[in-house]
ModelCIF file with pLDDT and N, C-alpha, C, O atoms, coordinates in Angstrom:
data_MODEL
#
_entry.id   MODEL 
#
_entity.id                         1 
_entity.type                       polymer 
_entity.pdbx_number_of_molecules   1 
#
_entity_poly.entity_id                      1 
_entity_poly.type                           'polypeptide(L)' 
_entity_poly.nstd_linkage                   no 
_entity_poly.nstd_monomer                   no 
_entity_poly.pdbx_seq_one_letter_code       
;(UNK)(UNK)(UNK)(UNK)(UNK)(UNK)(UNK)(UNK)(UNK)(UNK)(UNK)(UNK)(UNK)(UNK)(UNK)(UNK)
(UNK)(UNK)(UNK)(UNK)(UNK)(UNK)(UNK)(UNK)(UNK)(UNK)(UNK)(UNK)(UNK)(UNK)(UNK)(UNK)
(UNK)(UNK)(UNK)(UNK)(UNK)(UNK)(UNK)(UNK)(UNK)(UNK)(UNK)(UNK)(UNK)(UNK)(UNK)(UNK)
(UNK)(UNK)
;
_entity_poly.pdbx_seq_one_letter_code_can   XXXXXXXXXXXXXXXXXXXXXXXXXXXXXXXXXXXXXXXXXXXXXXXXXX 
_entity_poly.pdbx_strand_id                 A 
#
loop_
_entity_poly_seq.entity_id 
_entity_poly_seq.num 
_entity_poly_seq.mon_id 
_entity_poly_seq.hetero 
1 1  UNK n 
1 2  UNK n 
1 3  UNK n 
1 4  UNK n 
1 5  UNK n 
1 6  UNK n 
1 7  UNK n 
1 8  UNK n 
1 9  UNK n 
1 10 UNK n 
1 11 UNK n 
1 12 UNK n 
1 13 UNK n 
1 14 UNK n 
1 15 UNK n 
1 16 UNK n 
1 17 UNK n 
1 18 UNK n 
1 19 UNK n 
1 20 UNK n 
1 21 UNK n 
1 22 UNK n 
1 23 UNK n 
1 24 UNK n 
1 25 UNK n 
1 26 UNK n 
1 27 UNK n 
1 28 UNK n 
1 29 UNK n 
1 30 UNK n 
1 31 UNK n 
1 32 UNK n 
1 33 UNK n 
1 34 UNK n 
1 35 UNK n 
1 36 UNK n 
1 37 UNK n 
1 38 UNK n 
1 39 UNK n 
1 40 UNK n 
1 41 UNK n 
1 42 UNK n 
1 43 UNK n 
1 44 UNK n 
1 45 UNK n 
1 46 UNK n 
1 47 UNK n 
1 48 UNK n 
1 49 UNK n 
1 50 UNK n 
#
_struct_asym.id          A 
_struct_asym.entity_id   1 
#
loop_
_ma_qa_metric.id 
_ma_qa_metric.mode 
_ma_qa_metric.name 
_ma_qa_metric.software_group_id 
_ma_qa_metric.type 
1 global pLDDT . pLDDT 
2 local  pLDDT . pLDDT 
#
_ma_qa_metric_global.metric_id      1 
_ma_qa_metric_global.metric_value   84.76 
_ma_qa_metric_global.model_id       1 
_ma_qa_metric_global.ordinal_id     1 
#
loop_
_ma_qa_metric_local.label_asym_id 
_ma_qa_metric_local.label_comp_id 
_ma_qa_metric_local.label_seq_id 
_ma_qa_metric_local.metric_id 
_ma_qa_metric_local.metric_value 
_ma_qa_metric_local.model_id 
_ma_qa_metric_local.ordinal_id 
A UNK 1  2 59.00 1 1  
A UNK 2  2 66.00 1 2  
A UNK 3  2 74.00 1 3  
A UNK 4  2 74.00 1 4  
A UNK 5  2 71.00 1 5  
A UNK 6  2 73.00 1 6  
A UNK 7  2 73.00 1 7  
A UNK 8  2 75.00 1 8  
A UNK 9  2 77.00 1 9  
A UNK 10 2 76.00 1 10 
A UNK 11 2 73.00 1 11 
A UNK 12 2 75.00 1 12 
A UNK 13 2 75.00 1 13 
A UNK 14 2 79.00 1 14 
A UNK 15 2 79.00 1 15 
A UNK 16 2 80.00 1 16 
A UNK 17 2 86.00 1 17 
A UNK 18 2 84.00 1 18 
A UNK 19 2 81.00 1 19 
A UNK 20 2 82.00 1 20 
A UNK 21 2 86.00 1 21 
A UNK 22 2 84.00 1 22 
A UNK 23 2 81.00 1 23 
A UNK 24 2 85.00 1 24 
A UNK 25 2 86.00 1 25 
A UNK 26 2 82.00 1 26 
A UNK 27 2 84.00 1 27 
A UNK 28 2 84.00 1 28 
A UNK 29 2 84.00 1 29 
A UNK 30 2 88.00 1 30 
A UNK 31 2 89.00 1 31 
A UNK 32 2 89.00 1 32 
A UNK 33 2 93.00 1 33 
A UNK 34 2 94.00 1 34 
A UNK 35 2 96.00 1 35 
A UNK 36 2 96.00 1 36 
A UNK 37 2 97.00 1 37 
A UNK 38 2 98.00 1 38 
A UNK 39 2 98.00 1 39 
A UNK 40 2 98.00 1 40 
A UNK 41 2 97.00 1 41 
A UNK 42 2 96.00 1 42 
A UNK 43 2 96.00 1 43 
A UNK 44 2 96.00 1 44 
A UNK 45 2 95.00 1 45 
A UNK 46 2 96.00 1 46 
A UNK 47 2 95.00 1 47 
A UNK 48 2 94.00 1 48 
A UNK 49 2 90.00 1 49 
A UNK 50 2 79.00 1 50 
#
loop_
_atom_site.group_PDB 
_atom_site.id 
_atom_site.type_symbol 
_atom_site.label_atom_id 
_atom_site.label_alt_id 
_atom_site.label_comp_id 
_atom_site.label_asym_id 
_atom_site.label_entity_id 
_atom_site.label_seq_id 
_atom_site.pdbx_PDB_ins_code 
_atom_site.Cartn_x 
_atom_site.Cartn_y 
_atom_site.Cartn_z 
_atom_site.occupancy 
_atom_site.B_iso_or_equiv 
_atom_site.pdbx_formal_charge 
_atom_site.auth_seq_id 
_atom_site.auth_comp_id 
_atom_site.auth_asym_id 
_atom_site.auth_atom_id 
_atom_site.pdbx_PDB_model_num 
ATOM 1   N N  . UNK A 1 1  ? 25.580  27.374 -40.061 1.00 59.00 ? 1  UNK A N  1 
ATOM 2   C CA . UNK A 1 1  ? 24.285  26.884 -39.617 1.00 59.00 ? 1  UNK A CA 1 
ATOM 3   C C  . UNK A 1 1  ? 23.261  26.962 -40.750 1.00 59.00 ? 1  UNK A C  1 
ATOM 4   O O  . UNK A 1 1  ? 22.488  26.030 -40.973 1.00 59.00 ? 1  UNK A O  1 
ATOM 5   N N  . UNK A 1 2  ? 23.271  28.081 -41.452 1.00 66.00 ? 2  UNK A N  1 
ATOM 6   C CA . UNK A 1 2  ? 21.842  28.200 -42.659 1.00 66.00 ? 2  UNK A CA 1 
ATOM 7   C C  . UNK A 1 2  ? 22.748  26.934 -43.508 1.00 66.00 ? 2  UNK A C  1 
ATOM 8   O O  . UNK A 1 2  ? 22.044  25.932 -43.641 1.00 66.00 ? 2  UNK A O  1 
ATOM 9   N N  . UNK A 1 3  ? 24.035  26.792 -44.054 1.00 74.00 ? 3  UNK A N  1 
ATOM 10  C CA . UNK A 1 3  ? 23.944  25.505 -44.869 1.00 74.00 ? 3  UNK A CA 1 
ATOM 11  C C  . UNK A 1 3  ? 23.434  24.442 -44.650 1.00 74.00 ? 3  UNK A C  1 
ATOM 12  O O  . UNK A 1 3  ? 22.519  24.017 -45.355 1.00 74.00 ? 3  UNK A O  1 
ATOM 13  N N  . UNK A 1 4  ? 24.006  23.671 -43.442 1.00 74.00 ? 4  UNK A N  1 
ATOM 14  C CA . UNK A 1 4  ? 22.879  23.031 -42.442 1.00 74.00 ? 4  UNK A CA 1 
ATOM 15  C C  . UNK A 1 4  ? 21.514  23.076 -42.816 1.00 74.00 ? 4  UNK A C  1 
ATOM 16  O O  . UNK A 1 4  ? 20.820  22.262 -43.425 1.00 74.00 ? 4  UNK A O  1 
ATOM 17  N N  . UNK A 1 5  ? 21.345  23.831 -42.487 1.00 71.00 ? 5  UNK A N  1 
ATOM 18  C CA . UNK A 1 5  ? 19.482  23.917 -42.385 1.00 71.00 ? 5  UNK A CA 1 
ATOM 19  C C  . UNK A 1 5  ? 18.529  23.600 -44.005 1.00 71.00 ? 5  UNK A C  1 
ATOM 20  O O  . UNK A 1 5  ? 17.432  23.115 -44.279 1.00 71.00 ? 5  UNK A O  1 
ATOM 21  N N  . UNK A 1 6  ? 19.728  24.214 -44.815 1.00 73.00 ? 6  UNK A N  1 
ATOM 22  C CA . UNK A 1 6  ? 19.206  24.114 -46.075 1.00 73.00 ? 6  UNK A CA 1 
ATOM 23  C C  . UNK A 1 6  ? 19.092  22.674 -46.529 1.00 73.00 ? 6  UNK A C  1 
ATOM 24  O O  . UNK A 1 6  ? 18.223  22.020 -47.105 1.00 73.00 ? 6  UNK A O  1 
ATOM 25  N N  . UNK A 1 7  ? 20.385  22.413 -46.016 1.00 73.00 ? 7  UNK A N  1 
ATOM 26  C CA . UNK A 1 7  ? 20.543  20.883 -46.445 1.00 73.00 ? 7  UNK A CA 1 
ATOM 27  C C  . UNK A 1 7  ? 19.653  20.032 -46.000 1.00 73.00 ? 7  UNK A C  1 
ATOM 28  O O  . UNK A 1 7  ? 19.415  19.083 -46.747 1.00 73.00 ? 7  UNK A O  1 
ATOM 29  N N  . UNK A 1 8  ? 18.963  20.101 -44.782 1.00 75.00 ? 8  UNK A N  1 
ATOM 30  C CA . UNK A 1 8  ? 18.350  19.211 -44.206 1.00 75.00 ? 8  UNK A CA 1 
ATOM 31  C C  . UNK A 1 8  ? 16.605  19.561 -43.694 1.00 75.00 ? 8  UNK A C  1 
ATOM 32  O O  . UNK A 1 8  ? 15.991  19.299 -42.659 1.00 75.00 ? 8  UNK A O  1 
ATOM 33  N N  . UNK A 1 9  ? 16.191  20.310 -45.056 1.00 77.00 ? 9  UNK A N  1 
ATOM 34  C CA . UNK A 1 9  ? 14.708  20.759 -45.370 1.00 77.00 ? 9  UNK A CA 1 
ATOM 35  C C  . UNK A 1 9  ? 14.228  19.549 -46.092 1.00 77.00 ? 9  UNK A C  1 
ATOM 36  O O  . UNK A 1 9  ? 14.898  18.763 -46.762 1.00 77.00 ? 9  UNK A O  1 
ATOM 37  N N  . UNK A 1 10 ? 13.096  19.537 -45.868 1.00 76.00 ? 10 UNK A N  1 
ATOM 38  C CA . UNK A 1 10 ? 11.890  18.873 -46.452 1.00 76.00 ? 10 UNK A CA 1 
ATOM 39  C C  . UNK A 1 10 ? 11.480  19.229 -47.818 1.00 76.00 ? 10 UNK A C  1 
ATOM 40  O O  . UNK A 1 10 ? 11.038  20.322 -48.170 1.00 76.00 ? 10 UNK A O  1 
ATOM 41  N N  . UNK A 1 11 ? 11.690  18.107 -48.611 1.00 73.00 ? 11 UNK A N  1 
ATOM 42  C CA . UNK A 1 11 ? 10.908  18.314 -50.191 1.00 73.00 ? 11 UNK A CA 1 
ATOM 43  C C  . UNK A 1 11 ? 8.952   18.451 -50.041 1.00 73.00 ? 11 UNK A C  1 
ATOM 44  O O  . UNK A 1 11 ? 8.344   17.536 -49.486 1.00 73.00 ? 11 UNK A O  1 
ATOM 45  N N  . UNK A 1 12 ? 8.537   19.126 -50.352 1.00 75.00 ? 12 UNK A N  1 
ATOM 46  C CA . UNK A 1 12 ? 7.254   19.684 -50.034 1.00 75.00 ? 12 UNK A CA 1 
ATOM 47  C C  . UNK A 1 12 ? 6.160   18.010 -50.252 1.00 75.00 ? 12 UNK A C  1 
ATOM 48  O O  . UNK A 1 12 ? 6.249   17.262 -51.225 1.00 75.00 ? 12 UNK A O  1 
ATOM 49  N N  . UNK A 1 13 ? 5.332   17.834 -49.194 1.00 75.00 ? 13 UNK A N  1 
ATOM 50  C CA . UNK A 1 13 ? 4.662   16.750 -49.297 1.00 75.00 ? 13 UNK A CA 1 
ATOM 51  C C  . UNK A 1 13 ? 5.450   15.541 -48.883 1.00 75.00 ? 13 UNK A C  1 
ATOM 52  O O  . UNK A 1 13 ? 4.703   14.575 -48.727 1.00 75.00 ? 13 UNK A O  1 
ATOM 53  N N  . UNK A 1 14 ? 6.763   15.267 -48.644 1.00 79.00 ? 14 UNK A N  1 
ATOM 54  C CA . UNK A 1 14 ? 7.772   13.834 -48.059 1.00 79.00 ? 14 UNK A CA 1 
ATOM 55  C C  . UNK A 1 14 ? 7.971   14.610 -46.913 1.00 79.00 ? 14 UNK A C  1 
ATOM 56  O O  . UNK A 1 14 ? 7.968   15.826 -46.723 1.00 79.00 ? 14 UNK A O  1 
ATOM 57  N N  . UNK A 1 15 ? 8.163   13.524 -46.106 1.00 79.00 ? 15 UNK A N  1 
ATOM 58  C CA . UNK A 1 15 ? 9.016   13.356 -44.733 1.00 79.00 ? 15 UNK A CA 1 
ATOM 59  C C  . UNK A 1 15 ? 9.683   12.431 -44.725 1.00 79.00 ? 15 UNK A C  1 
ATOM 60  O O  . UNK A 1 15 ? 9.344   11.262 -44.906 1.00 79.00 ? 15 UNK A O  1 
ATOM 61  N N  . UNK A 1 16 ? 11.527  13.189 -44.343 1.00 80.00 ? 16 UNK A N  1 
ATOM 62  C CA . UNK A 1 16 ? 12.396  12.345 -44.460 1.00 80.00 ? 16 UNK A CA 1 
ATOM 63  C C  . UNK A 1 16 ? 12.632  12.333 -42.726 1.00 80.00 ? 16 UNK A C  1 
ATOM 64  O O  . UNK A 1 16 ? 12.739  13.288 -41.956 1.00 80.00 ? 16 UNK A O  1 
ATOM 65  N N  . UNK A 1 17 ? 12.655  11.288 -42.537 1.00 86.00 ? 17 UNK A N  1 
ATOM 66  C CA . UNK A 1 17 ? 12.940  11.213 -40.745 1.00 86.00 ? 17 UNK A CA 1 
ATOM 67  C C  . UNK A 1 17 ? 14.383  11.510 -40.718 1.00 86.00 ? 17 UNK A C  1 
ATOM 68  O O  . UNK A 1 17 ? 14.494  12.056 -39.621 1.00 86.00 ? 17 UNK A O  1 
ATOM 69  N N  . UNK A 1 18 ? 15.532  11.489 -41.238 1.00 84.00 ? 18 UNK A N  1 
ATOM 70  C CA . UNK A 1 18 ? 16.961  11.803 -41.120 1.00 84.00 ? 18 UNK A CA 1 
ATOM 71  C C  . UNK A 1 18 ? 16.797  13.307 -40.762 1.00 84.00 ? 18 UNK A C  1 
ATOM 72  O O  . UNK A 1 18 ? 17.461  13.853 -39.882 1.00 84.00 ? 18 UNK A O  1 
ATOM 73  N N  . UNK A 1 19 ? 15.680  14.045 -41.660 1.00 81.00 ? 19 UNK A N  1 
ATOM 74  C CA . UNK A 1 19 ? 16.103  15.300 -41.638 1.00 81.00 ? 19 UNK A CA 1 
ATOM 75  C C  . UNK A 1 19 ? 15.108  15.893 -40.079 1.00 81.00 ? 19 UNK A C  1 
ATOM 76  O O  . UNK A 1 19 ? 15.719  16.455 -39.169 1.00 81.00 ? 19 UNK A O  1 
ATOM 77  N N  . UNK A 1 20 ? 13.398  15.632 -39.981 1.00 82.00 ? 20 UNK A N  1 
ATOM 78  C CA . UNK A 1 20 ? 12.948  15.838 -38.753 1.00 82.00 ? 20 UNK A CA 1 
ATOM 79  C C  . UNK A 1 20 ? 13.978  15.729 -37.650 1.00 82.00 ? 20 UNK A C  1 
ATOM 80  O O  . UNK A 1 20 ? 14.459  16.664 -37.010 1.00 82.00 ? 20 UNK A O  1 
ATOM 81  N N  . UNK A 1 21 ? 14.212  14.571 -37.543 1.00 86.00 ? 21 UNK A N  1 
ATOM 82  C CA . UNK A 1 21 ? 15.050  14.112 -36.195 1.00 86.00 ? 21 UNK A CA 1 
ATOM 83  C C  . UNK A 1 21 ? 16.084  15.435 -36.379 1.00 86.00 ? 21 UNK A C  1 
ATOM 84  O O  . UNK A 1 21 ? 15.925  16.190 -35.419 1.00 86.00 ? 21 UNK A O  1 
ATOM 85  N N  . UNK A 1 22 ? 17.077  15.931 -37.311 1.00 84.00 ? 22 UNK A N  1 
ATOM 86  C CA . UNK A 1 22 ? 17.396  16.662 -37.080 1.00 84.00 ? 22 UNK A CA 1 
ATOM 87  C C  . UNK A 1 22 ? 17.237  18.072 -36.798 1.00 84.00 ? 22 UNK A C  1 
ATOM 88  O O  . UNK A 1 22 ? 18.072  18.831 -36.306 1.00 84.00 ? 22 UNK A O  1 
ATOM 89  N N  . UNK A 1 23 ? 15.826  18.373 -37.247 1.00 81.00 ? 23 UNK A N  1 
ATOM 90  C CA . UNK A 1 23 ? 15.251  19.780 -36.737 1.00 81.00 ? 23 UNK A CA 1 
ATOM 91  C C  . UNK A 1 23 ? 15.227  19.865 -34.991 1.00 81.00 ? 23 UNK A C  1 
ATOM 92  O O  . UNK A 1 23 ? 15.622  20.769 -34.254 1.00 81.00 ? 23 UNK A O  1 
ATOM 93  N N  . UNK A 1 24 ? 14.345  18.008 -34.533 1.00 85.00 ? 24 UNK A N  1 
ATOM 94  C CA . UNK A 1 24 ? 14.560  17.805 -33.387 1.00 85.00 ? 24 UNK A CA 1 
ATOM 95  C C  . UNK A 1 24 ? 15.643  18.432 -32.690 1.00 85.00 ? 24 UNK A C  1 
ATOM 96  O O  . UNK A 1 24 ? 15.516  19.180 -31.722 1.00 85.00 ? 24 UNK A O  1 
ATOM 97  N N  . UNK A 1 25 ? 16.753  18.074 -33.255 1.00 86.00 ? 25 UNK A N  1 
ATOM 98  C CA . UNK A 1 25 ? 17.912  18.161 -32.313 1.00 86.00 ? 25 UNK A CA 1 
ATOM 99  C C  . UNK A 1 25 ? 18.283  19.443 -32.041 1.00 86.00 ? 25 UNK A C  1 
ATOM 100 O O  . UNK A 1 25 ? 18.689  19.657 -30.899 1.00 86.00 ? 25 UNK A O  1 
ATOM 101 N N  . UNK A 1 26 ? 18.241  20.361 -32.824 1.00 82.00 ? 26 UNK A N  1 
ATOM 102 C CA . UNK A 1 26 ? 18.297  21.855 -33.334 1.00 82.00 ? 26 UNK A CA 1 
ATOM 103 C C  . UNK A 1 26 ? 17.634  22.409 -32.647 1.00 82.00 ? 26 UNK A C  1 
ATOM 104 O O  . UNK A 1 26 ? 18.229  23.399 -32.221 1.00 82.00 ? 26 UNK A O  1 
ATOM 105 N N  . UNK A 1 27 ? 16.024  22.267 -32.023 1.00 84.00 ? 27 UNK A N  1 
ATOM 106 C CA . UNK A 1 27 ? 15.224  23.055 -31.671 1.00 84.00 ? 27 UNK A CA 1 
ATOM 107 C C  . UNK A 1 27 ? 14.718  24.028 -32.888 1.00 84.00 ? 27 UNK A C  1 
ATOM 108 O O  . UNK A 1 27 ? 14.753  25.256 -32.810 1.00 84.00 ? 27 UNK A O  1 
ATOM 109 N N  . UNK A 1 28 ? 14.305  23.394 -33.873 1.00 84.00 ? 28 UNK A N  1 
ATOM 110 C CA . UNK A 1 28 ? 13.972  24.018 -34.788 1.00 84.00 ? 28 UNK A CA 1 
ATOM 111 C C  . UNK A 1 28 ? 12.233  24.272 -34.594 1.00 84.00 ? 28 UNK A C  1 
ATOM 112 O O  . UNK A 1 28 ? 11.675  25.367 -34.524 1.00 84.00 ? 28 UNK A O  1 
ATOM 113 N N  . UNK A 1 29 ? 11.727  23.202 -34.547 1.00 84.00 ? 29 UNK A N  1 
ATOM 114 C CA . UNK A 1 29 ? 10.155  22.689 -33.952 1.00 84.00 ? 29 UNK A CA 1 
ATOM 115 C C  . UNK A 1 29 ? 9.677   23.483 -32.790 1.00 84.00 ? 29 UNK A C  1 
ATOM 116 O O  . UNK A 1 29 ? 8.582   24.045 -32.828 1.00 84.00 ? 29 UNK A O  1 
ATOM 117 N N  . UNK A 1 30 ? 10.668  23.565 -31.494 1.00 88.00 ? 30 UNK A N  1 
ATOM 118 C CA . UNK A 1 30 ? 10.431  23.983 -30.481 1.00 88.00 ? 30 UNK A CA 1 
ATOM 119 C C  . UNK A 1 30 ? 10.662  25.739 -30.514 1.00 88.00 ? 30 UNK A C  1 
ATOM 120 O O  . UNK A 1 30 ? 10.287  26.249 -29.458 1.00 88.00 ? 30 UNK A O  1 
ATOM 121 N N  . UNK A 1 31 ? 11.073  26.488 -31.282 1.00 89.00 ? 31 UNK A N  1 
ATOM 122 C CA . UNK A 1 31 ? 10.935  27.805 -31.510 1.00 89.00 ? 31 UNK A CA 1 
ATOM 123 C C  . UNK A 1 31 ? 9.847   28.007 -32.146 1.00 89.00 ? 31 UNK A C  1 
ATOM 124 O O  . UNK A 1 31 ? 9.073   28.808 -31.623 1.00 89.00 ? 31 UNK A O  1 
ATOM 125 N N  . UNK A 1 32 ? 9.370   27.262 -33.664 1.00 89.00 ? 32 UNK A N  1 
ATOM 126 C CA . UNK A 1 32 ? 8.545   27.561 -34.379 1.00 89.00 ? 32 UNK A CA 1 
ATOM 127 C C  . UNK A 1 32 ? 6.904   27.636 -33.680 1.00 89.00 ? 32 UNK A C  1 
ATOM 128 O O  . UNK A 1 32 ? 6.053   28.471 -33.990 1.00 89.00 ? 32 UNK A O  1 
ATOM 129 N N  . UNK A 1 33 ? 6.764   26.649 -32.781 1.00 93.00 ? 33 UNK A N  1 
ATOM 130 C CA . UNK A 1 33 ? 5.736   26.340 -31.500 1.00 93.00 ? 33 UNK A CA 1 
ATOM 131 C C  . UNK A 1 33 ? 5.970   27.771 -30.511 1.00 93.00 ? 33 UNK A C  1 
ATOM 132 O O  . UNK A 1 33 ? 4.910   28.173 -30.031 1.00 93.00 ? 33 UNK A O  1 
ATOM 133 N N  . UNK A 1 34 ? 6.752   28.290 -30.277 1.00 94.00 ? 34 UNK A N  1 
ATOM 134 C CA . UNK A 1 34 ? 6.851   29.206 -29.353 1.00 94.00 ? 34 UNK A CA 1 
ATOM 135 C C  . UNK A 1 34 ? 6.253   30.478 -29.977 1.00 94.00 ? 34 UNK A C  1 
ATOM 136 O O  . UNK A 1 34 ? 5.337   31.219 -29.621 1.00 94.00 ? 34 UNK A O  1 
ATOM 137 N N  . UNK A 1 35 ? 7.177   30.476 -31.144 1.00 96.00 ? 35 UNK A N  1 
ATOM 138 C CA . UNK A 1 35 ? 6.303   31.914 -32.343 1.00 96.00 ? 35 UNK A CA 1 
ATOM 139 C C  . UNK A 1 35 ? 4.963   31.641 -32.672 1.00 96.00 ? 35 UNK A C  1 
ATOM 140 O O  . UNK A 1 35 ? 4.173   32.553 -32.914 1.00 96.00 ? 35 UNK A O  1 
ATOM 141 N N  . UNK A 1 36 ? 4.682   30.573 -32.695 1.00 96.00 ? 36 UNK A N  1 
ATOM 142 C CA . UNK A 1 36 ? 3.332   30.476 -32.980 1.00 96.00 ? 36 UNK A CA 1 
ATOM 143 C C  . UNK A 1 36 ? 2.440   31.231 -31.782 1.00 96.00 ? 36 UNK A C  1 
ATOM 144 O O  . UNK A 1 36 ? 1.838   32.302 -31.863 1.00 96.00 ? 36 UNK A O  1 
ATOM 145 N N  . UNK A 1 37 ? 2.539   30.448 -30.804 1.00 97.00 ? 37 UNK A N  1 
ATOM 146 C CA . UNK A 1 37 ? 1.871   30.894 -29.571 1.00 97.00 ? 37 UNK A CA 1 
ATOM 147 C C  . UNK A 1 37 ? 2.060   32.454 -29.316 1.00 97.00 ? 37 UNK A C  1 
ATOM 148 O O  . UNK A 1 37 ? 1.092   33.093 -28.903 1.00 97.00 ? 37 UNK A O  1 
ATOM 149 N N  . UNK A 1 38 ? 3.043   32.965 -29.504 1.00 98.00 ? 38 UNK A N  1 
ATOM 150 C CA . UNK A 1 38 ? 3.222   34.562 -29.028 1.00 98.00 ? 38 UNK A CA 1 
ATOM 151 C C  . UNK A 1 38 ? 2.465   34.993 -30.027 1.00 98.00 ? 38 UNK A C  1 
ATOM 152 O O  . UNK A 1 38 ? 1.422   35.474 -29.585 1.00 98.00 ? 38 UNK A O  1 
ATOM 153 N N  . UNK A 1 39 ? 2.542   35.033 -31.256 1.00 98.00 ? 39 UNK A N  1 
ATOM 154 C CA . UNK A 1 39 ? 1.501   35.453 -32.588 1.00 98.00 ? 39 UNK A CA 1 
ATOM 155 C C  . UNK A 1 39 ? 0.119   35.189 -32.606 1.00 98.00 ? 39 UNK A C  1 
ATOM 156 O O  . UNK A 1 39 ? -0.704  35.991 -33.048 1.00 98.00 ? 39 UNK A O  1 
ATOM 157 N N  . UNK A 1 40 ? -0.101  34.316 -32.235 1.00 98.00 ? 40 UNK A N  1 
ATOM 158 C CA . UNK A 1 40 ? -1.818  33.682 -31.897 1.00 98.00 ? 40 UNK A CA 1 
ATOM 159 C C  . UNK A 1 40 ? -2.453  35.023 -30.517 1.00 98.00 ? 40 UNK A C  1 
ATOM 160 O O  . UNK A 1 40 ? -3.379  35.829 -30.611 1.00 98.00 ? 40 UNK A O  1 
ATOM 161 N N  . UNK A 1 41 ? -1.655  34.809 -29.551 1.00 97.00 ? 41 UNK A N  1 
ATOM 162 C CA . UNK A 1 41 ? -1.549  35.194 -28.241 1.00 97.00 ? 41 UNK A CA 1 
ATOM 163 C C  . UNK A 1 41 ? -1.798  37.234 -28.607 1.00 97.00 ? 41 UNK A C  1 
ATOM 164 O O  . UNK A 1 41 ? -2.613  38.111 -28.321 1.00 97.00 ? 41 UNK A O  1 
ATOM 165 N N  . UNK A 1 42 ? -0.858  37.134 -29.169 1.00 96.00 ? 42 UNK A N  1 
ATOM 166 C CA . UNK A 1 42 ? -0.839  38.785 -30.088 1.00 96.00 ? 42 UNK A CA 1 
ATOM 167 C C  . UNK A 1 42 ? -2.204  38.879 -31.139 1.00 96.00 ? 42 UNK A C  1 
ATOM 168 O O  . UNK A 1 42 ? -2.760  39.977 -31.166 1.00 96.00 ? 42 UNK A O  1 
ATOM 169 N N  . UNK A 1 43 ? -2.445  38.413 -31.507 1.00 96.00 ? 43 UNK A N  1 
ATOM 170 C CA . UNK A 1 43 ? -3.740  38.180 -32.079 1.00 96.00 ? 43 UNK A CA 1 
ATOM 171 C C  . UNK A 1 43 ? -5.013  38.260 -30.925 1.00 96.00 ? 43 UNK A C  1 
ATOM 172 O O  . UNK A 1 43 ? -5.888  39.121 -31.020 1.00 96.00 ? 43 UNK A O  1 
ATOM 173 N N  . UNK A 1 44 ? -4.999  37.600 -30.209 1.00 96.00 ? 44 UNK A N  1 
ATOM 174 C CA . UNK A 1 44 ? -6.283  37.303 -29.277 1.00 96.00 ? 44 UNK A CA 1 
ATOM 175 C C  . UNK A 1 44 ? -6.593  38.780 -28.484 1.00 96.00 ? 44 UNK A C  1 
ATOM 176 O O  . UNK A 1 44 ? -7.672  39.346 -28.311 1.00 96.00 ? 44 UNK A O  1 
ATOM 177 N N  . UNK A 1 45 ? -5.160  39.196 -28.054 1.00 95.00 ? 45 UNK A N  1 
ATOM 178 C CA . UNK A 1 45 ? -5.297  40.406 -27.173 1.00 95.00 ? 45 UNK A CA 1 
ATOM 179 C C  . UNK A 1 45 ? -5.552  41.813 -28.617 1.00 95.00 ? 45 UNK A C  1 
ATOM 180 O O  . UNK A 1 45 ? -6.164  42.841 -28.328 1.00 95.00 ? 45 UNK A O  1 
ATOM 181 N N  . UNK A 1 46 ? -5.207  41.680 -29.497 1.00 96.00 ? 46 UNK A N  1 
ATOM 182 C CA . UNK A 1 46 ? -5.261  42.640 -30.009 1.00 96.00 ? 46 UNK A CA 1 
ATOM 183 C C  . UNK A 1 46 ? -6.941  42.577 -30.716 1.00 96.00 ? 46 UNK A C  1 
ATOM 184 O O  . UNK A 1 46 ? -7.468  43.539 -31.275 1.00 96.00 ? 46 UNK A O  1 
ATOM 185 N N  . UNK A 1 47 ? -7.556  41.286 -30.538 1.00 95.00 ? 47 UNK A N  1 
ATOM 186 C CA . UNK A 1 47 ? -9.099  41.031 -30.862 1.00 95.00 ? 47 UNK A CA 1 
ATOM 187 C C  . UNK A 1 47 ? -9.743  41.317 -29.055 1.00 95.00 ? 47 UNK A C  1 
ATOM 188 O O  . UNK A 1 47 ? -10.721 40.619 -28.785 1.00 95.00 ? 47 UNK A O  1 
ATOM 189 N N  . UNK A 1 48 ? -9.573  41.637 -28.666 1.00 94.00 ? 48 UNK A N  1 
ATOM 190 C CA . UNK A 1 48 ? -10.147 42.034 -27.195 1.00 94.00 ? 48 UNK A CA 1 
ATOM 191 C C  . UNK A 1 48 ? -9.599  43.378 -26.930 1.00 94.00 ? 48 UNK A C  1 
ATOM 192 O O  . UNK A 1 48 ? -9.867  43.771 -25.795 1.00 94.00 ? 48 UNK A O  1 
ATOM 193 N N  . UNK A 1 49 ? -8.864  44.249 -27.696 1.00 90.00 ? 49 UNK A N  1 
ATOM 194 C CA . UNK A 1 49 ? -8.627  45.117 -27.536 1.00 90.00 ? 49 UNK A CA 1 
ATOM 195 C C  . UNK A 1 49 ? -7.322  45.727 -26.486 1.00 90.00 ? 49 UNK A C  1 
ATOM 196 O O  . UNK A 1 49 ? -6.863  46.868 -26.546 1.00 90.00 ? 49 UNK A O  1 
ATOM 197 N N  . UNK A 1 50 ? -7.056  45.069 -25.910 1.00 79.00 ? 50 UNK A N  1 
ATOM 198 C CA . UNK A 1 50 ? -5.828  45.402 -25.255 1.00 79.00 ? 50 UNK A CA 1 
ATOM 199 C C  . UNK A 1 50 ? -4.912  45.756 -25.542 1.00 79.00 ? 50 UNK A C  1 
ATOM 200 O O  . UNK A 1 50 ? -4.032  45.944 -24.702 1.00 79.00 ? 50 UNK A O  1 
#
């Protein structure tokens, strides 16, 4: 799987749609969106003190 993944990264500043579509398929996008939100979320409560 990491060969995969390596192979099918983004050169910094291009978007190759062969390779998105394949993050698509992976759920690569849809984890990175999830960590985001729990980290933001962990942030907010830890700025309100909880």
């Amino acid at each position: 799987m990491v060969k995969e993944y390596v192979l099918h990264k983004n050169p910094e500043e291009k978007m190759v749609q062969k390779n998105i579509e394949w993050h698509k398929q992976n759920g690569t996008y849809t984890f990175s969106y999830g960590l985001g939100v729990v980290i933001v979320t962990i942030g907010i409560l830890t700025l309100m003190g909880i």
